[in-house]
C-alpha positions as CSV (number, residue, x, y, z in Angstrom):
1,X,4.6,35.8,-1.9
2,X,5.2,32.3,-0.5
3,X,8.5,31.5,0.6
4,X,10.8,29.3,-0.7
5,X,9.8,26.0,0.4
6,X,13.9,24.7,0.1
7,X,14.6,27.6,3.2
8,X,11.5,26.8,4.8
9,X,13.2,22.7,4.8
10,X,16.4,24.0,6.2
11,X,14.5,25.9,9.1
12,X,12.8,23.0,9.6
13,X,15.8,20.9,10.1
14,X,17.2,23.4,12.0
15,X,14.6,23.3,14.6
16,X,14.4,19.5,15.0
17,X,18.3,19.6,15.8
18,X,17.9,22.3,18.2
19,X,14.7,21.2,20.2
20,X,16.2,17.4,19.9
21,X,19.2,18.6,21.9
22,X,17.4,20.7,24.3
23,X,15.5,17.5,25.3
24,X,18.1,15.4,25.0
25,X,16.5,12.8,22.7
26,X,16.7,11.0,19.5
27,X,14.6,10.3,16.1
28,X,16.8,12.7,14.6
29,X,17.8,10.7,11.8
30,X,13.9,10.0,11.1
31,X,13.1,13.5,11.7
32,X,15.6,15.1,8.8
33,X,14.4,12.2,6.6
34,X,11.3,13.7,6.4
35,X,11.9,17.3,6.4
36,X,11.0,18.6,2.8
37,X,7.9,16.1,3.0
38,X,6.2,17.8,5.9
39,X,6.8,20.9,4.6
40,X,5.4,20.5,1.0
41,X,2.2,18.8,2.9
42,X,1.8,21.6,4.5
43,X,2.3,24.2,1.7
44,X,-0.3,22.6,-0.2
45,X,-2.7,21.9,2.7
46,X,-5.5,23.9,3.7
47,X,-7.3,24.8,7.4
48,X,-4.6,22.7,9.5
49,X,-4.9,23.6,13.0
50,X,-9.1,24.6,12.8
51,X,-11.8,22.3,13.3
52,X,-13.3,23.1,9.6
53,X,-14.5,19.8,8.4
54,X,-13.2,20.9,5.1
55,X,-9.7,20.3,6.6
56,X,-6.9,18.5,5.1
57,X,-6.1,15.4,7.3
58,X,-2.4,14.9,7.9
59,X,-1.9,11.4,9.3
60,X,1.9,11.2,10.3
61,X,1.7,7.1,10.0
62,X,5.6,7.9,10.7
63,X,5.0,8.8,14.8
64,X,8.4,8.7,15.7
65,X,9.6,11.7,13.5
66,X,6.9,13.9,14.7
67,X,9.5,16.5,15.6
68,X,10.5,17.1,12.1
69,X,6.1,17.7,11.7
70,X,6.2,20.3,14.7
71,X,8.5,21.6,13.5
72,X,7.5,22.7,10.1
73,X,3.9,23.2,11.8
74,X,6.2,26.3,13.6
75,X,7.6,27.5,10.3
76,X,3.8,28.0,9.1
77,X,2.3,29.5,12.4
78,X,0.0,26.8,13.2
79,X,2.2,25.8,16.4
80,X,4.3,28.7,18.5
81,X,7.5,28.8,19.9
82,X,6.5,28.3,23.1
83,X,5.0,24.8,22.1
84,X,8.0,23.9,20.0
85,X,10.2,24.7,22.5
86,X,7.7,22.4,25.3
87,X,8.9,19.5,23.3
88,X,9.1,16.6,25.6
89,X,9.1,18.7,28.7
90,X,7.1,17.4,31.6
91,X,3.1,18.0,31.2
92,X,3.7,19.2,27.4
93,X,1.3,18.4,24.6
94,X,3.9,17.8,23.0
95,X,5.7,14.4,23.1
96,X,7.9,12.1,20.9
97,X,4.7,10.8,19.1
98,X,1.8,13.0,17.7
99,X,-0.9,13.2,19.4
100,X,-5.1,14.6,19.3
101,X,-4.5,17.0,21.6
102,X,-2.1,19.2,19.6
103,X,-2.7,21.8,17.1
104,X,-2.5,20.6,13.8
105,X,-2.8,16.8,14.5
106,X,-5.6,14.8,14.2
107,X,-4.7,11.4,14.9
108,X,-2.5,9.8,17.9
109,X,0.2,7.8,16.3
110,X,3.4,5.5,16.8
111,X,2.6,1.8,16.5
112,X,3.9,1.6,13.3
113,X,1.0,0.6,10.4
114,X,-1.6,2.1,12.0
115,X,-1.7,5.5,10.8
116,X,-2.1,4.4,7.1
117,X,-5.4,2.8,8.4
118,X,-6.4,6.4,10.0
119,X,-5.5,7.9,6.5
120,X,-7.9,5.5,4.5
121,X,-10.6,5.9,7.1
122,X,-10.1,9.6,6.6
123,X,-10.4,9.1,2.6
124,X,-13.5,7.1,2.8
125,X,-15.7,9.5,4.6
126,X,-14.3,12.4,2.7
127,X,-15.9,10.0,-0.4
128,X,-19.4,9.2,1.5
129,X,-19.7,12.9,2.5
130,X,-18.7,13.9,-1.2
131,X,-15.5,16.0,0.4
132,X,-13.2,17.2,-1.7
133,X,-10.0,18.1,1.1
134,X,-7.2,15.4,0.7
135,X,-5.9,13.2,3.1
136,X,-1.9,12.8,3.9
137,X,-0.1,10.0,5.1
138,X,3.1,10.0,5.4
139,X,4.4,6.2,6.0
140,X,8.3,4.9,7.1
141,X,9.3,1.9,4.3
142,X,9.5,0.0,7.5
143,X,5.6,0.0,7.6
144,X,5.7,-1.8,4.5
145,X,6.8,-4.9,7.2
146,X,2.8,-4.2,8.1
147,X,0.7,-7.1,7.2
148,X,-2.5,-4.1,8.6
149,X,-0.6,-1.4,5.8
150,X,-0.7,-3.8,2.7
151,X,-4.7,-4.2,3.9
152,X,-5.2,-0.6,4.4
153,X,-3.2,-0.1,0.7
154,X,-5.9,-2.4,-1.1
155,X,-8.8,-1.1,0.4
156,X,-7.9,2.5,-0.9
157,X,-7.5,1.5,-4.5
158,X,-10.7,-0.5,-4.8
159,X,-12.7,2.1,-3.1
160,X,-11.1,4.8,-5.6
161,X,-10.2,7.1,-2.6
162,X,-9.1,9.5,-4.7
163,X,-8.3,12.3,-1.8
164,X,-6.0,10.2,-0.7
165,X,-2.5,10.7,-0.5
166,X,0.3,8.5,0.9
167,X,4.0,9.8,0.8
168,X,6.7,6.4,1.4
169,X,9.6,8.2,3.2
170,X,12.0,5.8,1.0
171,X,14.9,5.8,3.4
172,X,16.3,2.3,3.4
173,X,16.8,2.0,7.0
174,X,14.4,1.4,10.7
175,X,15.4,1.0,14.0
176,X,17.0,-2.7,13.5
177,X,18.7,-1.9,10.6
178,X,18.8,-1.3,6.4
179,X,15.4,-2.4,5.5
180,X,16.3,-4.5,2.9
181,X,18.3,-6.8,5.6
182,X,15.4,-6.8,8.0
183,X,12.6,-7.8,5.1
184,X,13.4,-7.4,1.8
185,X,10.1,-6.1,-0.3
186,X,10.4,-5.7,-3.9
187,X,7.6,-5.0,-6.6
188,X,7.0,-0.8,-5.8
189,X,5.3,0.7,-7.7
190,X,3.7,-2.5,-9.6
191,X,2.0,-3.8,-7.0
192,X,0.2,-1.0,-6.3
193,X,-0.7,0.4,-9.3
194,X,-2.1,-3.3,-10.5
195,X,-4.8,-2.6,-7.5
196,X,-5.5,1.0,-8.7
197,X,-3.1,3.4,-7.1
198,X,-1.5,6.0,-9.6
199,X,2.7,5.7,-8.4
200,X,4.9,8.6,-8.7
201,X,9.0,8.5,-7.8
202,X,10.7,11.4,-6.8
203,X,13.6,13.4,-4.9
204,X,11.9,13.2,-1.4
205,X,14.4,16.3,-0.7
206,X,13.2,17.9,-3.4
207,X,10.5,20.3,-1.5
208,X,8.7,22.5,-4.4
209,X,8.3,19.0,-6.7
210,X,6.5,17.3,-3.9
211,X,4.4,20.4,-3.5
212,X,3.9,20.4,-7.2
213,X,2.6,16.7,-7.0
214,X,0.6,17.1,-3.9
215,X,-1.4,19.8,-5.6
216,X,-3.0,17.4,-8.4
217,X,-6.3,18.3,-9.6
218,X,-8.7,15.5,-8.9
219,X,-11.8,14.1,-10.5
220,X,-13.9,11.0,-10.5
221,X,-11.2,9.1,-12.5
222,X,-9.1,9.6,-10.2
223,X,-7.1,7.4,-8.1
224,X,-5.5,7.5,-4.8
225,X,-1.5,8.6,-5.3
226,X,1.2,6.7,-3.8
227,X,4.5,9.2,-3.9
228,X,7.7,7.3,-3.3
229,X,9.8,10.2,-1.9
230,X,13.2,9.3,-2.0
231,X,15.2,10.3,0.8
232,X,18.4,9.9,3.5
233,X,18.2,9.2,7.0
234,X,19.9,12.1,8.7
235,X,20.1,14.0,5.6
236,X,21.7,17.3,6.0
237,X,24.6,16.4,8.6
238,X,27.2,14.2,6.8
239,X,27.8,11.8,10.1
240,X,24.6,11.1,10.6
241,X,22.9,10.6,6.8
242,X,22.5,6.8,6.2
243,X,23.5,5.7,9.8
244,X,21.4,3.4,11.6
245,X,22.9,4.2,15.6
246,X,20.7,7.7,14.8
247,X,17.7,6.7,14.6
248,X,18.2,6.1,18.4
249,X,21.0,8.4,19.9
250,X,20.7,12.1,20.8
251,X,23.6,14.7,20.0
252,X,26.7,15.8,22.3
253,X,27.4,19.3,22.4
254,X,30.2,18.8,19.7
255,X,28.1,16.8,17.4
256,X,25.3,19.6,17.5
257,X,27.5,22.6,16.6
258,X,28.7,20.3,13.9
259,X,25.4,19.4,12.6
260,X,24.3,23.0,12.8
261,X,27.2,24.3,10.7
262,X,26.2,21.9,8.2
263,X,22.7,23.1,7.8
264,X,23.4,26.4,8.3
265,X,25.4,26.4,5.1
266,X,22.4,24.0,3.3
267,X,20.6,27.1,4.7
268,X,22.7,30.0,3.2
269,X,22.2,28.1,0.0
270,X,18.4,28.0,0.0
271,X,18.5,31.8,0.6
272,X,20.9,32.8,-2.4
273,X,19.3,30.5,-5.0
């Protein structure tokens, strides 16, 4: 029986504080954003971490929270301890940005708006080889800044890449700032679905929803999905959700016993529902 995909979230979140503090490094408030996301990817996926060409692609467009995506990639067994725990260590495979060489990831990534180009790429030979496995792409709202994601974005719907998938981690906030003070883009979801993306709007913390969406049956009408996943920077640990100063800092000894209170009890709730 699959386990609850809530409890799996809170493990997840879990980790990333942990292994952030052992190295000593930040994304943490990117990293809990997208929690729940990684995890219902991966619930629904299928043959991540072989080299089946039938393979879902996961394209974390999102490079900088890759912790959060190792971390769930733990939870299901596709990654071990040992590799979580190698997190930024010296001669790890494992670094603040995904990258080839790791189980489970396909695609090097970081510069944000690149990754959504990956994703399409992915889609489109899935298409010309008459694949049916989906492509994710997770993508920051910041991306949306991207002049190379709007491109990537209108390319998928005229080319009906119907395995494609492309989850906006809705947050509000990047490195510099709320994102609607650093370029304010209004228009999601019409713009989209005026060049033939099917929108969907959701609880981004919601995990077994997302799951539910991601596992859409698909046929030649179909249309690539965009699924704007609503969500908090930093969500689980009250000082951190919505502040900006995390995307950057790393946790003091006090802060982290905090924070791990917190989701230990988000935890304990996830287990007695």
């Amino acid at each position: 029986m699959r386990q609850d995909l809530s409890e799996v979230s809170q493990n997840t979140r879990i980790k990333v504080l942990q292994v952030s503090k052992k190295a000593n490094k930040g994304h943490i408030g990117s990293g809990l954003s997208i929690c729940e996301i990684v995890v219902a990817i991966l619930a629904t996926a299928s043959g991540v971490g072989s080299k089946d060409n039938d393979r879902t692609r996961i394209v974390l467009s999102k490079g900088h929270a890759a912790l959060a995506y190792y971390s769930a990639l733990n939870e299901f067994g596709i990654i071990s301890e040992n590799d979580l725990n190698s997190y930024c260590v010296n001669g790890t495979k494992f670094g603040t940005h995904p990258d080839a060489v790791q189980m489970g990831t396909d695609f090097m990534t970081g510069s944000l708006g690149q990754g959504i180009g990956f994703g399409v790429g992915c889609a489109l030979a899935s298409k010309l080889q008459k694949r049916t496995s989906q492509t994710f792409v997770v993508l920051s709202d910041s991306e949306l800044n991207e002049g190379s994601t709007w491109e990537a974005l209108y390319i998928a719907g005229h080319n009906n890449l119907n395995s494609l998938v492309v989850v906006l981690d809705l947050n509000g906030q990047q490195a510099m700032g709320k994102t609607k003070d650093v370029l304010l883009l209004d228009g999601l979801p019409n713009q989209l679905e005026m060049v033939g993306w099917n929108c969907l709007s959701m609880d981004g913390h919601d995990a077994e929803k997302l799951a539910q969406a991601f596992s859409r049956k698909m046929d030649d009408n179909s249309k690539p999905l965009l699924v704007i996943a609503k969500t908090i920077a930093g969500k689980g640990v009250s000082f951190m959700e919505g502040k900006v100063e995390w995307h950057y800092m790393p946790q003091t000894d006090q802060q982290h016993r905090q924070a791990l209170e917190e989701v230990g009890k988000l935890l304990q709730t996830a287990k007695a529902k």
